[in-house]
VEXDREN-2710 file (C-alpha; in Angstrom, 1 decimal):
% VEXDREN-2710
k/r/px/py/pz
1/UNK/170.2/8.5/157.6
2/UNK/173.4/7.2/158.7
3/UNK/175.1/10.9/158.5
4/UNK/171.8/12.5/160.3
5/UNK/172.8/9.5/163.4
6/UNK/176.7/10.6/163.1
7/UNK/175.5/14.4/163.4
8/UNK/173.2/13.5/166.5
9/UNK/175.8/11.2/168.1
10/UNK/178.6/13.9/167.9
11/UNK/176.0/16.7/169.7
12/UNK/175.6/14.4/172.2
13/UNK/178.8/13.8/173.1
14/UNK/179.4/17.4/173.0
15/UNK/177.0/17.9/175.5
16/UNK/178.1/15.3/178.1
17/UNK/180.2/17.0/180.7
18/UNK/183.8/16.6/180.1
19/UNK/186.1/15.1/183.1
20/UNK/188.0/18.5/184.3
21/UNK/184.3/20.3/184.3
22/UNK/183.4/17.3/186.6
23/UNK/186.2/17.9/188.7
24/UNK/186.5/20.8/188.8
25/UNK/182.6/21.0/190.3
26/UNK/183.4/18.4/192.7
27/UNK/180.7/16.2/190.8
28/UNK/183.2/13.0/192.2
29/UNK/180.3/10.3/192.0
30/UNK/179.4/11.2/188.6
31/UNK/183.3/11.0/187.6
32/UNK/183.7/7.8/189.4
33/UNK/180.6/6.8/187.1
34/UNK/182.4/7.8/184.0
35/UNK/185.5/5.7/185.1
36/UNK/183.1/2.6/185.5
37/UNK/181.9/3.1/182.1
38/UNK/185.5/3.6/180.7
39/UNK/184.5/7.3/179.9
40/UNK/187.0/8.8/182.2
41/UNK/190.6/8.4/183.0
42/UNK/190.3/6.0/186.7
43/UNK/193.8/7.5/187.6
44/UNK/193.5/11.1/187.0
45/UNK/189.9/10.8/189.1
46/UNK/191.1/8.9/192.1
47/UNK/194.5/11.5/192.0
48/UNK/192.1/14.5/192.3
49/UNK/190.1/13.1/194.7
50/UNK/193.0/12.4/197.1
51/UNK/194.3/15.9/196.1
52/UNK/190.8/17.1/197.9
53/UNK/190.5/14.6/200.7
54/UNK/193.9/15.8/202.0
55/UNK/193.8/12.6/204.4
56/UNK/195.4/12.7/207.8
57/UNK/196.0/10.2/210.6
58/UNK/197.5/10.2/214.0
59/UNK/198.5/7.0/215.4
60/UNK/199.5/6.5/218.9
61/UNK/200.3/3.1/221.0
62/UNK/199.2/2.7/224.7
63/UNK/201.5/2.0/226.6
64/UNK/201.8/-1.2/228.8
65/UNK/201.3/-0.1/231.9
66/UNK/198.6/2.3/231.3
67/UNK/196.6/-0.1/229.5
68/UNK/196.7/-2.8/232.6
69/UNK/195.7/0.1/235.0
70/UNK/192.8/1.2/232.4
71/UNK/191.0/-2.8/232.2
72/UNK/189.4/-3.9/235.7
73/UNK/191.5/-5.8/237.6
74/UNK/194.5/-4.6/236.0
75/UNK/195.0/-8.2/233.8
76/UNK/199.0/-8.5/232.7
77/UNK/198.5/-11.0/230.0
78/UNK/198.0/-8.0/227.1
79/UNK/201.4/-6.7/228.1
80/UNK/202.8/-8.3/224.6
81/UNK/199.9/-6.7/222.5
82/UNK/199.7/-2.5/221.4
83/UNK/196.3/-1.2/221.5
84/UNK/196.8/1.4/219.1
85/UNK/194.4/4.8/218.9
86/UNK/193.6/5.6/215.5
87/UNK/192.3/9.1/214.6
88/UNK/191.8/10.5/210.8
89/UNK/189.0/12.9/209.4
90/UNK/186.2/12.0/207.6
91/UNK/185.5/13.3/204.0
92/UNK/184.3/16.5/203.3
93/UNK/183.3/16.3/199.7
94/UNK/180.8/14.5/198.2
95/UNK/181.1/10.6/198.1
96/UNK/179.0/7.9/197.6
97/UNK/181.1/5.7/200.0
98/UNK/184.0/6.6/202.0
99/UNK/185.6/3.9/204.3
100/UNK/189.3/4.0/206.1
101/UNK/191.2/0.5/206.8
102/UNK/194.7/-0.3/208.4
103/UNK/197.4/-3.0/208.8
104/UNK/200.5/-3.6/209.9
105/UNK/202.8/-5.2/207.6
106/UNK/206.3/-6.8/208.2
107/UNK/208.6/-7.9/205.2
108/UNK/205.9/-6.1/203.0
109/UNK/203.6/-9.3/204.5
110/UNK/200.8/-8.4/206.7
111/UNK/201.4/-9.2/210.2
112/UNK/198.9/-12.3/211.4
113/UNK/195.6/-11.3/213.2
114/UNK/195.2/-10.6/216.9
115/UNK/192.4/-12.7/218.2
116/UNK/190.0/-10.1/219.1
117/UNK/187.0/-12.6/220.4
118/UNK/185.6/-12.1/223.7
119/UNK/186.9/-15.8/224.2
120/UNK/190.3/-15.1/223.1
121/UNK/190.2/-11.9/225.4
122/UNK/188.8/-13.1/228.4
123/UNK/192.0/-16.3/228.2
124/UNK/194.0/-13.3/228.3
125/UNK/192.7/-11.9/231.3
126/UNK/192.2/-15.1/233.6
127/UNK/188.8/-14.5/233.3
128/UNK/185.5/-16.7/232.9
129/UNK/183.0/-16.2/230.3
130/UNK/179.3/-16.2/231.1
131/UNK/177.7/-19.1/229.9
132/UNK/174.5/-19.7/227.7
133/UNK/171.4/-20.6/230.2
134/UNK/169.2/-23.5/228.7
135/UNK/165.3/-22.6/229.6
136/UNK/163.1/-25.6/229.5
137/UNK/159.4/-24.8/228.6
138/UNK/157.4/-27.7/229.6
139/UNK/154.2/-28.9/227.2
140/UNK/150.8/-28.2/227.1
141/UNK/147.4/-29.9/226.3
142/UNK/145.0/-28.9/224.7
143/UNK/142.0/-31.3/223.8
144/UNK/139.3/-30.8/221.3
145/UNK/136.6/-32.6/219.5
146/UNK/136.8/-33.1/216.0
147/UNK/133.8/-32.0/214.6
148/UNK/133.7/-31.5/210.5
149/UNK/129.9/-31.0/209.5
150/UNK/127.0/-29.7/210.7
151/UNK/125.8/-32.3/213.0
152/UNK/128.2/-32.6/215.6
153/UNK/126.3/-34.7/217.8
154/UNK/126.0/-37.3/215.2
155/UNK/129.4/-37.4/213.5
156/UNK/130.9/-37.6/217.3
157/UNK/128.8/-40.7/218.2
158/UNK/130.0/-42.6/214.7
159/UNK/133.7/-41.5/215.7
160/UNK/133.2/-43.5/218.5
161/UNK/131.5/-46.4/216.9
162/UNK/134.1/-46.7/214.8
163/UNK/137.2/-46.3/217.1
164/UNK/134.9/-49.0/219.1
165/UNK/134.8/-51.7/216.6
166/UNK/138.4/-51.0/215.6
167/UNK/139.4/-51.2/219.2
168/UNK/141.0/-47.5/218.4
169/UNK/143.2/-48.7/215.7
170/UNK/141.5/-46.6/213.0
171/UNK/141.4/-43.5/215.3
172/UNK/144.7/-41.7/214.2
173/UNK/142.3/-41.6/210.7
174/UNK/139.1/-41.2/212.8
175/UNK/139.4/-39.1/215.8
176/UNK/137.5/-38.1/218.1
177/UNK/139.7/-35.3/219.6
178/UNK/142.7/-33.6/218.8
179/UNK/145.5/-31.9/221.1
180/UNK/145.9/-28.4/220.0
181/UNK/148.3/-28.0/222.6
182/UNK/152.5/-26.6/222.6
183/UNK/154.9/-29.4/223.0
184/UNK/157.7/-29.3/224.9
185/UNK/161.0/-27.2/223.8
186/UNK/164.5/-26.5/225.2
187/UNK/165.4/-22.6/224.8
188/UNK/169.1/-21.2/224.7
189/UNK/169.7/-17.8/225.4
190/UNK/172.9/-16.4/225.1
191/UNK/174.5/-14.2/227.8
192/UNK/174.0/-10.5/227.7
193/UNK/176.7/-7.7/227.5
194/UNK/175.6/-6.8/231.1
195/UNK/176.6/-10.8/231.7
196/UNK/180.2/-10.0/230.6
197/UNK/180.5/-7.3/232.1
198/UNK/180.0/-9.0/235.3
199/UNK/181.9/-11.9/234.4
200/UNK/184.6/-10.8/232.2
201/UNK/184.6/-6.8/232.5
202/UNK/188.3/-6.3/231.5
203/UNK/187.5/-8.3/228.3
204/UNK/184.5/-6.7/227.6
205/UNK/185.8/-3.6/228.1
206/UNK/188.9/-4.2/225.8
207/UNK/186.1/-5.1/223.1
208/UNK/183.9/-2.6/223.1
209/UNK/187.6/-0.3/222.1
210/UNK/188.0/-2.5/219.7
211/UNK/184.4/-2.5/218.1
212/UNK/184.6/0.2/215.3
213/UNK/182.3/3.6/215.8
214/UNK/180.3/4.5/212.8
215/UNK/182.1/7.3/210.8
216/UNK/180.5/8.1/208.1
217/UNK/179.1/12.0/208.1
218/UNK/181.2/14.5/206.1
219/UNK/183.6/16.5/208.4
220/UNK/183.3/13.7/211.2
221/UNK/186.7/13.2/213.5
222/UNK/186.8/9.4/212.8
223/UNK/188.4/7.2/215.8
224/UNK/189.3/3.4/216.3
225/UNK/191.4/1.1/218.2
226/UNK/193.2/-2.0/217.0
227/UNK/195.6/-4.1/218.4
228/UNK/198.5/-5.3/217.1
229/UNK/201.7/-7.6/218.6
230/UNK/204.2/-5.1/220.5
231/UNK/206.8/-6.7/220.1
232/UNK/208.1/-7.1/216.5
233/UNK/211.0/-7.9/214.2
234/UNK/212.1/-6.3/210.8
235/UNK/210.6/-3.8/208.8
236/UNK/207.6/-2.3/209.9
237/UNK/205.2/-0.5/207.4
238/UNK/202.3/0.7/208.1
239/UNK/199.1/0.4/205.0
240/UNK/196.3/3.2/205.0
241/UNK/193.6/1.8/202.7
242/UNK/190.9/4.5/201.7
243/UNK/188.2/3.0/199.8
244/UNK/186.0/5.2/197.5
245/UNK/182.6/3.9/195.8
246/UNK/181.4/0.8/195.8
247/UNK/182.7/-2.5/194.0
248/UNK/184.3/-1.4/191.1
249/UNK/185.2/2.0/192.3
250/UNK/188.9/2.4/193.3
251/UNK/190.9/3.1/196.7
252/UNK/193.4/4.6/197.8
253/UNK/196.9/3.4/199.0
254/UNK/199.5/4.6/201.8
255/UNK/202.6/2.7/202.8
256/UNK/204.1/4.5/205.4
257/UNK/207.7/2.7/207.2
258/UNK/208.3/2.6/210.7
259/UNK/212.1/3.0/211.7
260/UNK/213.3/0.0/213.6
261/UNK/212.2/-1.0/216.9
262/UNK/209.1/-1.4/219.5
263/UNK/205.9/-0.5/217.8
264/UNK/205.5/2.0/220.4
265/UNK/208.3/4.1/219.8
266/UNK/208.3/3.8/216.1
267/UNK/204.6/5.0/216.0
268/UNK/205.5/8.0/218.0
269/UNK/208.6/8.9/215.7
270/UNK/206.4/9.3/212.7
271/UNK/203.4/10.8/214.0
272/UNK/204.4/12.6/217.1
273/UNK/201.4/14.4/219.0
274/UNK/199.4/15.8/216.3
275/UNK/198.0/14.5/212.6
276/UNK/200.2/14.1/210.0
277/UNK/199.2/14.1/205.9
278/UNK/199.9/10.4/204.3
279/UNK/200.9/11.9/201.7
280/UNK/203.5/14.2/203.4
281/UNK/204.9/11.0/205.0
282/UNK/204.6/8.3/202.0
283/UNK/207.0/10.6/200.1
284/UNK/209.1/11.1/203.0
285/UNK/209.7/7.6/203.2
286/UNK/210.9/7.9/199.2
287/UNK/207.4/6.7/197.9
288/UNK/204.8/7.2/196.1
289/UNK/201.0/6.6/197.2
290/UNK/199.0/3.9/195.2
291/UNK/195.9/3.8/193.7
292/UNK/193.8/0.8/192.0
293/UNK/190.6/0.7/190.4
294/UNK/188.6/-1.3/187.8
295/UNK/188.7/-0.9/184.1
296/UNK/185.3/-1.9/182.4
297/UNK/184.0/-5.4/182.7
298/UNK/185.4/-7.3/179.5
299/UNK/183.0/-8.9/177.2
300/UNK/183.0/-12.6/176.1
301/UNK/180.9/-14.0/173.6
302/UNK/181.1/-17.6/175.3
303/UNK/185.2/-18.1/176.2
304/UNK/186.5/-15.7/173.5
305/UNK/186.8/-11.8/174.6
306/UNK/184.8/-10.0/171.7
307/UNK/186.5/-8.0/168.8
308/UNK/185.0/-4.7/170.2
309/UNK/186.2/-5.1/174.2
310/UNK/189.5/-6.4/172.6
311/UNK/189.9/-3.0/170.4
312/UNK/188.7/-0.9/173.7
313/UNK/190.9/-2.1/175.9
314/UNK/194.3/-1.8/173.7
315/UNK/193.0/1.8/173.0
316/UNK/193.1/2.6/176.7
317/UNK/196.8/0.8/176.9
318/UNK/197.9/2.5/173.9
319/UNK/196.0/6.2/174.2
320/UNK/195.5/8.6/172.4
321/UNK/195.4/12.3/171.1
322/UNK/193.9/13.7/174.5
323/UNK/194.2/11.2/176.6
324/UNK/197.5/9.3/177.5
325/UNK/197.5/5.8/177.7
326/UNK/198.1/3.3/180.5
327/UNK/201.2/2.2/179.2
328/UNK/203.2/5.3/179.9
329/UNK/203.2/4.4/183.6
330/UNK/206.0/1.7/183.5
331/UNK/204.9/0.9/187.3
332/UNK/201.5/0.0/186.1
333/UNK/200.0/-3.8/187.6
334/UNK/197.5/-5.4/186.0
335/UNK/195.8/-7.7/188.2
336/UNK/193.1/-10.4/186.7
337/UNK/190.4/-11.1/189.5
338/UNK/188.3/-14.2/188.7
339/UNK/185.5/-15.2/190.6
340/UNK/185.6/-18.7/192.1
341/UNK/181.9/-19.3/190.1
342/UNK/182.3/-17.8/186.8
343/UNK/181.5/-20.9/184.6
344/UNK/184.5/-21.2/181.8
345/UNK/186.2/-18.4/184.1
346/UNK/190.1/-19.8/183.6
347/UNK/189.7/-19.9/178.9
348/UNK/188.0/-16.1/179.8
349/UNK/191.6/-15.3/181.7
350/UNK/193.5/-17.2/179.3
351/UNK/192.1/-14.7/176.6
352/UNK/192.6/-11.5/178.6
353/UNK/195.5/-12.4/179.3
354/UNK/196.4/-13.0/175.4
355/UNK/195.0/-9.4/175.1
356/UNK/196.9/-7.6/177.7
357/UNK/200.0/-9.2/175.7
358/UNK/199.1/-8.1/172.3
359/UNK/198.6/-4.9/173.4
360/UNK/201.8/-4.1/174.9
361/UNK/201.5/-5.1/178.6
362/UNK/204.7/-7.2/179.6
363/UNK/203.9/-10.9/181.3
364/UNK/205.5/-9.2/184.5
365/UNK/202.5/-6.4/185.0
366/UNK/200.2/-9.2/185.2
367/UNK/198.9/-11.6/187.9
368/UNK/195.9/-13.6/188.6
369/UNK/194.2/-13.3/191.6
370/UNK/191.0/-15.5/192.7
371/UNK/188.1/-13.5/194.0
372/UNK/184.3/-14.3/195.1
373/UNK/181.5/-14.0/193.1
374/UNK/180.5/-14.6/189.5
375/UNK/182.4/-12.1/187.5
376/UNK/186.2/-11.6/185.9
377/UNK/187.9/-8.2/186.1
378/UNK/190.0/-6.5/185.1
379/UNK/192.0/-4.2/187.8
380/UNK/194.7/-1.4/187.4
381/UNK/197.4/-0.6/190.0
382/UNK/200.0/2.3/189.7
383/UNK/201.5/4.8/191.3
384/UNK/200.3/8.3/191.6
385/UNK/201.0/12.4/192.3
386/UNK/198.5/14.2/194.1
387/UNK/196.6/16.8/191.9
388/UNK/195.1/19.4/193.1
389/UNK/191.7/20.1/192.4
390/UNK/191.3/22.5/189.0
391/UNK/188.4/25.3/190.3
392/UNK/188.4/27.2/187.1
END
């Protein structure tokens, strides 16, 4: 029996498409798939994929002046702040998710937030914002007999005797009628985009830029705006975030430096007039794009990781015959995401932590990192080369 099982395991796994046959067919959700199960190799995927997407942007900062004559009424007080146009395709293979983010970053920190609110915006341009008009809606009667049974007549008359001889104490327990009418009520409404518009149109105006287009159809020119301070110190870099799958699918990252000075005029130095490949420019720069992804979900059996999840993952360190291991990137993170509810979620860390130890991963590769939800994980950073896809 048990060599019959061995025999029927082995054709199986014979018969499950291998990871270049599922590149090589483009079948990227059902690699992606493999990686979550700890099938596949999570860095050689994501490497292909980006090898495929050949991901281009163009970034280019309005100038001062041409942004005060573009808003209504020509408002100086964005004259510190570059809205930035932001243009980059759209996949053109198939993905179950496919979603583009950027920031700026100065000192390798990301640079604080622009308030984008319509309030922020409208302080900015001396404007006022609409306010919310209160509607009152005044009450209504409505009164009716209360009648129970099938003798109206004489249930009525004994309401009445009764609320008579009480002197109408008893008649919230006996009535004789009822009002079925609406009571009074205040209603809020809150002002309309035609209401800014008229109110505040160069801040409205500024936010609908600023309020992202969908751009998610394959082969789709993908544009955005965000705005960012004009005037900054130190090194700039620039971070491309592509984010592929869902939760525990990986992304893609681009860190591409600015040379010294306004934002303006380093954003035209690297880009120019047309797109450029983020690739082309990482390397440029004398770097390497990033990826990061999940490696399966540990297992616990209360706050000790299990024998079998401990073995697995010191296999996909260490490697093997046809697959290398993790350990032969020396630039390899290891990054331990706990969920703020995971009940007995530091011991769990504790012990996958221990793990990552005893199976070669130095204390430096790893950090803790506090996430929301309910689970721990366990996620992979390194440094990758673009491959290109195998069509064989």
């Amino acid at each position: 029996m048990t060599r019959t099982l061995t025999l029927l395991l082995a054709v199986l796994a014979a018969c499950a498409p291998s990871q270049r046959r599922l590149l090589a067919a483009r079948h990227y959700p059902e690699a992606l798939a493999g990686v979550d199960e700890g099938a596949l190799d999570g860095g050689a995927v994501l490497s292909t994929i980006a090898g495929d997407l050949e991901l281009g942007a163009h970034l280019q900062a309005v100038p001062s002046d041409m942004l005060r004559a573009a808003l209504p009424g020509s408002p100086a007080g964005f004259d510190d702040l570059a809205l930035v146009r932001v243009i980059h395709d759209s996949h053109t293979i198939p993905l179950a998710k496919y979603e583009v983010s950027l920031a700026l970053l100065q000192a390798g920190a990301p640079v604080p937030a622009v308030d984008t609110s319509i309030a922020a915006l409208a302080r900015r341009s001396g404007e006022t914002l609409p306010k919310d008009q209160v509607i009152e809606h005044e009450g209504t009667t409505d009164y009716r007999l209360v009648v129970r049974t099938r003798r109206p007549l004489l249930e009525i008359f004994a309401r009445v005797l009764v609320n008579v001889a009480t002197v109408g104490l008893l008649h919230p327990v006996v009535p004789i009628v009822r009002d079925h009418g609406s009571p009074a009520y205040s209603e809020v409404r809150s002002p309309t985009p035609d209401d800014y518009a008229q109110m505040s149109p160069a801040a409205e105006s500024l936010l609908r830029w600023l309020t992202p287009a969908a751009c998610d159809r394959p082969g789709q020119r993908c544009e955005q705006y965000v705005l960012w301070p004009r005037e900054l110190t130190g090194p700039l870099e620039l971070l491309v975030v592509v984010r592929i799958g869902w939760y525990r699918h990986g992304a893609l990252l681009y860190r591409v430096p600015l040379p010294p000075g306004p934002l303006e005029q380093g954003l035209l130095a690297v880009f120019g007039d047309r797109m450029r490949p983020l690739d082309e420019l990482t390397r440029a720069a004398g770097q390497r794009p990033q990826l990061t992804y999940m490696l399966p979900e540990p297992e616990f059996a209360g706050e000790s990781l299990t024998p079998r999840s401990r073995k697995d993952l010191c296999a996909r360190l260490g490697g093997g015959r046809r697959r290398p291991g993790l350990l032969s990137r020396p630039e390899l993170r290891f990054t331990l995401e706990l969920g703020e509810q995971v009940t007995g979620g530091e011991q769990q860390a504790l012990q996958l932590r221990a793990a990552l130890l005893a199976c070669g991963v130095s204390a430096a590769q790893i950090e803790l990192a506090e996430v929301d939800g309910y689970d721990l994980g366990l996620r992979v950073h390194h440094a990758f080369d673009v491959t290109a896809p195998d069509r064989r």
